[in-house]
N, CA and C of each residue as an Amber inpcrd file, in Angstrom:
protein
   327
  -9.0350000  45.1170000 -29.7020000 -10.1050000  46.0320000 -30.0700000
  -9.6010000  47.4610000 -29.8820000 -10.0890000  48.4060000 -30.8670000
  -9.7020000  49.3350000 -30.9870000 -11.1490000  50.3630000 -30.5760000
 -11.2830000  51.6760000 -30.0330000 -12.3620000  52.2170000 -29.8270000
 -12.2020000  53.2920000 -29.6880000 -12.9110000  54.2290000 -31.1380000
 -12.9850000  55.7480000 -31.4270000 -14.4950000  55.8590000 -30.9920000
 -14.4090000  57.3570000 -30.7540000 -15.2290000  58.5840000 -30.8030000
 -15.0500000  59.2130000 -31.3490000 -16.4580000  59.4920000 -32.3250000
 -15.9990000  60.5470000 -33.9390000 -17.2240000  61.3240000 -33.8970000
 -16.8030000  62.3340000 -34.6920000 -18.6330000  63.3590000 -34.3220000
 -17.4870000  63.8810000 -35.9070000 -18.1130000  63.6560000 -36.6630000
 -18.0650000  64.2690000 -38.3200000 -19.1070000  65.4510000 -38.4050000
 -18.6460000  66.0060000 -39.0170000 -19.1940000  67.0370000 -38.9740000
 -20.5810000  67.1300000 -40.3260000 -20.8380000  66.0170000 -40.3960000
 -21.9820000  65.6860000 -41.6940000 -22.7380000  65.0730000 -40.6700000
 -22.7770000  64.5850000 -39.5640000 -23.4490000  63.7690000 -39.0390000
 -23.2710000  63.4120000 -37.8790000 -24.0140000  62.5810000 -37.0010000
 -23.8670000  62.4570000 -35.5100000 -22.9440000  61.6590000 -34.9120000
 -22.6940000  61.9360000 -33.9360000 -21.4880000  61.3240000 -33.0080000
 -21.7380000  59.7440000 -32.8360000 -20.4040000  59.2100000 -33.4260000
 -20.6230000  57.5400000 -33.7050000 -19.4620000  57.0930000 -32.7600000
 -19.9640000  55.7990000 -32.1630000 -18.8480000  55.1270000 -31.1670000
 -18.3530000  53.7080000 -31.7150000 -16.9970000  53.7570000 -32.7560000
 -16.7440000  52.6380000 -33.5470000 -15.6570000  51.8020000 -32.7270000
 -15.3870000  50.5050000 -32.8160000 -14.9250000  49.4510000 -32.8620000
 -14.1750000  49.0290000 -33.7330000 -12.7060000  48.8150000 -33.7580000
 -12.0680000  48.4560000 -34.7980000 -11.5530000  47.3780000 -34.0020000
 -10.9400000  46.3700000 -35.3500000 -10.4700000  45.5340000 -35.0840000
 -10.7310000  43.9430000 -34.1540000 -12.1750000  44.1910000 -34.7160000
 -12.8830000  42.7820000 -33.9080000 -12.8860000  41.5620000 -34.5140000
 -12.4630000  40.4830000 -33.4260000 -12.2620000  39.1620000 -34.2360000
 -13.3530000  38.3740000 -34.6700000 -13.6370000  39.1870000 -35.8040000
 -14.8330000  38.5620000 -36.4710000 -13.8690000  37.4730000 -37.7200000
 -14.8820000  36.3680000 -38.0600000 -14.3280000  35.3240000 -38.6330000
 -14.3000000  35.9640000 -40.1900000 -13.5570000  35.2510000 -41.0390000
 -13.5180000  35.4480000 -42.3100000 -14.7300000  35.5260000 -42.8590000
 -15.7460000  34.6810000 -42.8060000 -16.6470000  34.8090000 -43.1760000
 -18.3200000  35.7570000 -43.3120000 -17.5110000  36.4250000 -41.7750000
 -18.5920000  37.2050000 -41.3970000 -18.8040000  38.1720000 -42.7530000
 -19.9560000  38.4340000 -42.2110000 -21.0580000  39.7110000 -43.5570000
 -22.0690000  40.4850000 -42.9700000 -22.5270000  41.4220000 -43.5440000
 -23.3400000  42.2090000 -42.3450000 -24.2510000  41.5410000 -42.6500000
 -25.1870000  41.3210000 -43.3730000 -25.9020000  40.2970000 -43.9100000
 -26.2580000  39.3150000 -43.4800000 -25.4810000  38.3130000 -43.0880000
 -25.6740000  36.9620000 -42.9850000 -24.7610000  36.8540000 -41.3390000
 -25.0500000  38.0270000 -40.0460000 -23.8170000  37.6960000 -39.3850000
 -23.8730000  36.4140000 -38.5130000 -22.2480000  36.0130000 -38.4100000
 -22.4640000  34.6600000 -37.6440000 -21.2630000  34.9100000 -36.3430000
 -21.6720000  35.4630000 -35.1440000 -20.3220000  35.4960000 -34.1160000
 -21.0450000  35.1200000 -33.0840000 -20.3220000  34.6820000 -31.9220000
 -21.2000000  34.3980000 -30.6320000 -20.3490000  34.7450000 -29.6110000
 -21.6240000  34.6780000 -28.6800000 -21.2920000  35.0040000 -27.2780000
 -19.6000000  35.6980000 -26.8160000 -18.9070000  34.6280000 -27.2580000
 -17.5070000  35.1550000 -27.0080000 -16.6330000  35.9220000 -27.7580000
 -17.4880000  36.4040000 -29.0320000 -16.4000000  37.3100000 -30.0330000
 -16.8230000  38.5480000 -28.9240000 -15.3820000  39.3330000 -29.9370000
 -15.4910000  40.8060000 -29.2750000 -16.4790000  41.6640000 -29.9910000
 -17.3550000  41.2240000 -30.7980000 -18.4210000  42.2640000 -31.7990000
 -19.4680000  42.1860000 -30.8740000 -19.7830000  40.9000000 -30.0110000
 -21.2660000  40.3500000 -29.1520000 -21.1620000  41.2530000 -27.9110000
 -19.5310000  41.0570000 -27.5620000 -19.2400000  41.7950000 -26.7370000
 -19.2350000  43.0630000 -26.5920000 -18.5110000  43.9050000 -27.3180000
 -19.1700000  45.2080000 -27.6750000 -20.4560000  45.7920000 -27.5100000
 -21.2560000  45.1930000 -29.2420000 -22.0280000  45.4320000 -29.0060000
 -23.3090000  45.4560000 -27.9330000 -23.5530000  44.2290000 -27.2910000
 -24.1510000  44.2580000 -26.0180000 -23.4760000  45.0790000 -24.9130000
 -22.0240000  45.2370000 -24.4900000 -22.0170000  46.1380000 -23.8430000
 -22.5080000  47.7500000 -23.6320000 -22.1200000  47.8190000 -25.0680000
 -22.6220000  49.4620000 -25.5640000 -23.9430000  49.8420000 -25.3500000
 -24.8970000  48.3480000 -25.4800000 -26.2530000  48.6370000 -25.3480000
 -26.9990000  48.9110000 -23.9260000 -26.0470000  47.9040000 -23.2200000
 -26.4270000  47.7300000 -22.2050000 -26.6290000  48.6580000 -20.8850000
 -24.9880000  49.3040000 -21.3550000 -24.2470000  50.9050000 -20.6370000
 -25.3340000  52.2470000 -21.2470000 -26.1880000  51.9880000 -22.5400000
 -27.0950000  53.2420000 -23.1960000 -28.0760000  53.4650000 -21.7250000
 -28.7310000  52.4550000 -21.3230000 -29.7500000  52.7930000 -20.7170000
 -30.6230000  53.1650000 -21.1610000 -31.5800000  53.2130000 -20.6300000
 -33.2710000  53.7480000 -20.9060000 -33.1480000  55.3640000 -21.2020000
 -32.2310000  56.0130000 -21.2080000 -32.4030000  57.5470000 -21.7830000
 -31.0910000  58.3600000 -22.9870000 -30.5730000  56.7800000 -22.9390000
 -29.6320000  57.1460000 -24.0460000 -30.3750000  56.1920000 -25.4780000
 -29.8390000  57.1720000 -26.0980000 -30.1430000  56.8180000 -27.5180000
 -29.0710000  56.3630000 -28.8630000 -29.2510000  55.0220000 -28.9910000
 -28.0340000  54.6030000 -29.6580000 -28.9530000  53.3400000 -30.6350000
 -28.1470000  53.5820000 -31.9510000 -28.5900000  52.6700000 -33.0070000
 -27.1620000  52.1800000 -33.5460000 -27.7400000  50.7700000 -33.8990000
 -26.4010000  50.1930000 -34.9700000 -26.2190000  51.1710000 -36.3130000
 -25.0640000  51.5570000 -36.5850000 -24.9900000  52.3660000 -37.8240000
 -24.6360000  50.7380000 -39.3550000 -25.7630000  50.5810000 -39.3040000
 -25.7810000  49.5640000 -40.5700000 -24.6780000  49.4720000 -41.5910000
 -24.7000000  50.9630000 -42.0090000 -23.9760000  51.8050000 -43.2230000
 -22.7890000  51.2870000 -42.8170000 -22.1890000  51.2870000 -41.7550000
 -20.5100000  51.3470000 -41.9350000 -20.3730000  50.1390000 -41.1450000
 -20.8840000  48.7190000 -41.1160000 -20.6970000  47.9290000 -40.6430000
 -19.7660000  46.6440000 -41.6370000 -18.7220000  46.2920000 -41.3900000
 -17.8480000  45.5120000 -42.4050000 -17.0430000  44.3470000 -41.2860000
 -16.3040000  43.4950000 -42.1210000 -15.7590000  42.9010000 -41.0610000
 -14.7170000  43.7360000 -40.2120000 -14.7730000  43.0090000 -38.9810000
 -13.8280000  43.5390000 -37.7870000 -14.4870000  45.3380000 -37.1730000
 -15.5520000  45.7230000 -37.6420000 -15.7420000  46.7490000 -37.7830000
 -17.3500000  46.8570000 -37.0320000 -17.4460000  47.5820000 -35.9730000
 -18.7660000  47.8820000 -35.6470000 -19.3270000  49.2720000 -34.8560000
 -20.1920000  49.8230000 -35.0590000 -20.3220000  51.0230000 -35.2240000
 -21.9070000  51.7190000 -34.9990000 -21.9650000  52.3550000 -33.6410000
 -22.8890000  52.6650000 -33.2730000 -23.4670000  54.4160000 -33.3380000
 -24.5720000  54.5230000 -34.0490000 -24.6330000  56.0230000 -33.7410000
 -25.7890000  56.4400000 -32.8900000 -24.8280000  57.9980000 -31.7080000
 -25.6960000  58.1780000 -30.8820000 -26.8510000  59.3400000 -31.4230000
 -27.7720000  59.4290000 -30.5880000 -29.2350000  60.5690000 -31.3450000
 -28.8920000  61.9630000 -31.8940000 -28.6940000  62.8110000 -32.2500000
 -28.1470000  63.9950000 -32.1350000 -29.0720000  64.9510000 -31.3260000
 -29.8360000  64.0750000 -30.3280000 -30.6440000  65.2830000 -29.6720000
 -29.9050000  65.1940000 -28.3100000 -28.8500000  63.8570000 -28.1650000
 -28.4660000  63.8830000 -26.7140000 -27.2290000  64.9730000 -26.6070000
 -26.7240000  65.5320000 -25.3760000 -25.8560000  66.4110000 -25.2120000
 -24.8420000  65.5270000 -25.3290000 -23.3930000  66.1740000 -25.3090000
 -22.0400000  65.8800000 -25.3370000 -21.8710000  65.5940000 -24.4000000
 -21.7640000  65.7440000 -23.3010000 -20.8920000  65.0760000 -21.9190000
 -22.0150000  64.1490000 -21.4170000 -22.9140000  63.3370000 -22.3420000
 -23.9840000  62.2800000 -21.7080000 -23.3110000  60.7950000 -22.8220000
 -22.4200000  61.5430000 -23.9800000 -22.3330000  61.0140000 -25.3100000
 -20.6380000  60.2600000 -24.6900000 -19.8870000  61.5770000 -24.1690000
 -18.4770000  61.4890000 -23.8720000 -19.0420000  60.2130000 -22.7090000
 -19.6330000  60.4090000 -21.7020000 -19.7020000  59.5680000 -20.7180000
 -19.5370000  57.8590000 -21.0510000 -20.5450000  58.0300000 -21.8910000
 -21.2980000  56.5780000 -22.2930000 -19.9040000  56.0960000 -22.9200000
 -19.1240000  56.7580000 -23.9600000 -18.2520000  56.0140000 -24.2820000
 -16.9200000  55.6420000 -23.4680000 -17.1860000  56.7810000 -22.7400000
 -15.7870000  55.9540000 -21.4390000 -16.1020000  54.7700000 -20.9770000
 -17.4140000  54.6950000 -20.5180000 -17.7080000  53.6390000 -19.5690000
 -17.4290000  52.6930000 -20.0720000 -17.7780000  52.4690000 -22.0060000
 -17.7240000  51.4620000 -22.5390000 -16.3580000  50.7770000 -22.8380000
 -15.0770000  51.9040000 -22.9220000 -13.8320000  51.7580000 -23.4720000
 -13.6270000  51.2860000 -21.6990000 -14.1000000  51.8380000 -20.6400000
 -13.4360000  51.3250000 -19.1880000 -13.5520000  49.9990000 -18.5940000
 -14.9030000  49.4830000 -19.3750000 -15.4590000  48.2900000 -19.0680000
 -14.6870000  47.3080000 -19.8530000 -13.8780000  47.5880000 -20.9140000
 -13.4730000  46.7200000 -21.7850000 -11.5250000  46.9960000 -20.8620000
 -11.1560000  47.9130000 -20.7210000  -9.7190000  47.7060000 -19.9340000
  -9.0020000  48.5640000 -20.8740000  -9.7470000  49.0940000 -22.0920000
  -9.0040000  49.5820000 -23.1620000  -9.3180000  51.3470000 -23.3140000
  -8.1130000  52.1610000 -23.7200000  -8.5440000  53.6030000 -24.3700000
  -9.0140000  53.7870000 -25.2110000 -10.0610000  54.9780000 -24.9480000
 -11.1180000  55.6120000 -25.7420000 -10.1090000  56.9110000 -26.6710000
 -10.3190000  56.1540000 -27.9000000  -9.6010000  57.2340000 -28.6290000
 -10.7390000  58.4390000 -29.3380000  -9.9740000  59.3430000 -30.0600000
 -10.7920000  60.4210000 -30.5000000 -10.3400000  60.4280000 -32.0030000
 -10.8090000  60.1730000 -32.9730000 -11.2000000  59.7660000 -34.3540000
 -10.7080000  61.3710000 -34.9150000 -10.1930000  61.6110000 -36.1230000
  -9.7610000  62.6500000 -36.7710000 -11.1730000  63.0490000 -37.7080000
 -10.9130000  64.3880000 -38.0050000 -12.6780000  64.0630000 -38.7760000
 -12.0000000  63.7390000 -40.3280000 -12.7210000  62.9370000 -40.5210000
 -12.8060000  62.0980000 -41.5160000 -13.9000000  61.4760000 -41.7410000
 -13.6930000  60.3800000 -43.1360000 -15.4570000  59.7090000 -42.9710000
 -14.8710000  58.8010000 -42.6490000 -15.9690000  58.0820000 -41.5350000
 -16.1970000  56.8970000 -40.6220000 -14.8440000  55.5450000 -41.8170000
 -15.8270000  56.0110000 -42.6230000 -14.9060000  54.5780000 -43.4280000
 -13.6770000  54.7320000 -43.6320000 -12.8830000  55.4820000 -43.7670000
 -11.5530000  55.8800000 -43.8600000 -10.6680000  55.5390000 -42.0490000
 -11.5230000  55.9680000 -40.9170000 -11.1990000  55.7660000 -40.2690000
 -11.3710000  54.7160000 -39.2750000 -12.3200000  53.8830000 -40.1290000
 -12.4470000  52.3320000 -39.4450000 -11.7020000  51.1990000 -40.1390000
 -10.7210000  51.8840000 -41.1150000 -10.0520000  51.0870000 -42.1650000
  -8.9930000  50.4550000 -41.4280000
């Protein structure tokens, strides 16, 4: 698993996931992973680490295989945004990278 922090400058600061072993088949649509993929994992971690005063949604839009992608509120500050994603890249054993600005899709490719 791979894990950026991107703040584009069209839009709010997103905390993506690359490279998750999602099955061939997966679709955003129809998804099928469990408990032990790294997407369940993720994602429930990410949710879990938001807490009751962070604000975080699945970003639908840029969700593909191996690919998952959360955006935070744009009303929360930056070092509440930076935090949340360390914890999440620390909890996993892995570095929190910092995304080039680009669009999301180019850089979740």
């Amino acid at each position: 698993m791979i894990l950026k922090l991107y703040h584009p400058a069209f839009n709010n600061w997103l905390l993506i996931a690359e490279d998750l072993d999602d099955p061939a088949v997966w679709d955003r649509f129809l998804p099928c992973h469990t408990v032990e993929s790294e997407r369940w994992k993720f994602d429930n971690t990410a949710k879990n680490l938001a807490g009751p005063n962070l604000k975080l949604a699945l970003c639908r839009a840029y969700l593909r295989r191996g690919v998952s992608v959360f955006e935070y509120d744009w009303k929360m500050e930056e070092g509440d945004i930076l935090d949340h994603a360390v914890r999440v890249a620390d909890s996993f054993g892995i570095e929190l990278l910092f995304s080039p600005p680009n669009s999301p899709k180019k850089t979740a490719a």
